[in-house]
C-alpha positions in Angstrom: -55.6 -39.9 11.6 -52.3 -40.6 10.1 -50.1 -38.2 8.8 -50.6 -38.5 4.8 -54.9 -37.7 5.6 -53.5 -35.4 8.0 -51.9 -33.2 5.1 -54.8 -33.9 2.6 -57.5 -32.2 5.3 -55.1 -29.3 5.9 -54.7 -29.0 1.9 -58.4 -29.5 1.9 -59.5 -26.7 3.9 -57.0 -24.7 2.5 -58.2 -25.1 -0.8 -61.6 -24.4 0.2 -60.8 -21.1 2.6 -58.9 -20.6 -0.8 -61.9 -20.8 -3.0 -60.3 -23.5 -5.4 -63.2 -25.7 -5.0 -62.3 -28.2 -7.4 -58.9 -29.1 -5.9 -60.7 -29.1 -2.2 -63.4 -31.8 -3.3 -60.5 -33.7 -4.7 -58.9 -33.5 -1.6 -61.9 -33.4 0.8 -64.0 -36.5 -1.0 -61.9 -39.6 0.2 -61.8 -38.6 3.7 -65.3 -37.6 4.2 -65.7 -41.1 2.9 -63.6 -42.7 5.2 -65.5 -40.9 7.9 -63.8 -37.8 8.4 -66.2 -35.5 9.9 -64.5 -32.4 9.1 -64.2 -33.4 5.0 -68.1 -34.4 5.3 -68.9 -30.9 6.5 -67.0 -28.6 3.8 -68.4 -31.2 1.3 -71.7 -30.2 2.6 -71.1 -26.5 2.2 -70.0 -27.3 -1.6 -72.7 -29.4 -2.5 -76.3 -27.3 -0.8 -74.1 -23.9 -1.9 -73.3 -24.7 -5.3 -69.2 -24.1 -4.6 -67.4 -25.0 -7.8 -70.0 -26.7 -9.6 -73.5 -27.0 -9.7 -76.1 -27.2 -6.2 -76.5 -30.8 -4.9 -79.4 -30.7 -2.3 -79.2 -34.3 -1.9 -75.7 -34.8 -1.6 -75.3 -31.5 0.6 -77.8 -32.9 3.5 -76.3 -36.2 3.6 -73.1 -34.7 4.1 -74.0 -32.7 6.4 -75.7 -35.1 8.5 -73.1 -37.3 8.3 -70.8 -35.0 10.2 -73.7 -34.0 12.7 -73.9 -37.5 13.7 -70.2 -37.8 14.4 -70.9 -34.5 16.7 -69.4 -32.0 14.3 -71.0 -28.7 15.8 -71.1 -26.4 13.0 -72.8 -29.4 11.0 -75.2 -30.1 13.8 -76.4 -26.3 13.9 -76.0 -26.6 9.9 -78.4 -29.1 9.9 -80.8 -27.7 12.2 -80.8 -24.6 9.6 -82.0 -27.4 7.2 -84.3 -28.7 9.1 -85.9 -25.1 10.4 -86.4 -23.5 6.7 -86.9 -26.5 4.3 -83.2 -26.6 2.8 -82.2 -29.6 1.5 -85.5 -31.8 3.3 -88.3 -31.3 4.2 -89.3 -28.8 6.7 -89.2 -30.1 10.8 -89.0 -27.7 13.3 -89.0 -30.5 15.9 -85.9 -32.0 14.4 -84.4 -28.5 14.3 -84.7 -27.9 17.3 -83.4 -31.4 18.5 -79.9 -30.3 16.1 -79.5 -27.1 17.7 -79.8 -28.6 21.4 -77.2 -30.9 20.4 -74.9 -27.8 19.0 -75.9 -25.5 21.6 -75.0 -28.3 24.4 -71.6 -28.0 23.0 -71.4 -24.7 23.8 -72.1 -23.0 19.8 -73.7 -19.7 20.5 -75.4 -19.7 17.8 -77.2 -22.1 18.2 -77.7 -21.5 22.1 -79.2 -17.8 20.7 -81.9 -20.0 17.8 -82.9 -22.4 20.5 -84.1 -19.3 22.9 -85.8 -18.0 20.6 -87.3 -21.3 19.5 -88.6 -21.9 23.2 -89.5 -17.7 22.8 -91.8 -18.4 20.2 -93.1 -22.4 20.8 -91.3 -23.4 17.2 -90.3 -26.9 17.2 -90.7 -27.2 21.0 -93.2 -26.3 23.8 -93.6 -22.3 24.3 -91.7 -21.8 27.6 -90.2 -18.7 28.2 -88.0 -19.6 31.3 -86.0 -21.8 29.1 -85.6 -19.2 26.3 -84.1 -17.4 28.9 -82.0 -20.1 30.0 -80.4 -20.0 26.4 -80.7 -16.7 25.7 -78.1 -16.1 28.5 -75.9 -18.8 28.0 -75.9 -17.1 24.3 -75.0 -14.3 26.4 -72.1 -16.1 27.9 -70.5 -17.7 25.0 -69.9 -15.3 22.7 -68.2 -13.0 24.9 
């Protein structure tokens, strides 16, 4: 990244920790269209939250995949949220479950905790309690 995108993602997420939403989708919009997985995920928060202008469904799931694909964890448990209530799409708890295995391989608690109790209750995935148990405790482990 060079320096100058460097400066407008730390503005960026400034802004938006800063709650001047306008300025961080001024900021934020080039680089998550350059690819910047980071940009795509706050752009996703503003756009299916309604921050600083009006709720974008559309917009806020293809952000927010975006970034999942590039293996941005709080966008791949993000978008297994989408997937397991019907934000944004359509309702799959298969495809939910396949997002929070992805985020919970890299080690996000959260998601390790959903994905127990996924296996727990067979949503999205075969019932099998030994693995919700598996996750459950690697849940455990992480957010200690």
């Amino acid at each position: 990244m060079q320096d100058n995108d460097n400066m407008a993602l730390q503005s960026g997420i400034s802004a938006f920790e800063a709650k001047d939403f306008t300025l961080a989708l001024r900021l934020l919009s080039p680089l998550a269209e350059a690819g910047n997985s980071e940009a795509q995920y706050r752009l996703a928060m503003m756009f299916h939250n309604g921050l600083g202008r009006v709720q974008n469904d559309e917009a806020g799931f293809k952000w927010m995949c975006a970034a999942a694909e590039q293996g941005h964890v709080f966008a791949q448990h993000g978008l297994g949220i989408m997937y397991l209530y019907g934000e944004c799409t359509e309702k799959n708890e298969a495809a939910a479950a396949e997002w929070f295995r992805r985020a919970a391989e890299q080690g996000l608690a959260g998601s390790q905790m959903t994905l127990g109790m996924m296996y727990e209750n067979g949503q999205g995935v075969e019932k099998d309690e030994q693995e919700a148990r598996r996750w459950y405790k690697l849940a455990e482990e992480n957010s200690q």
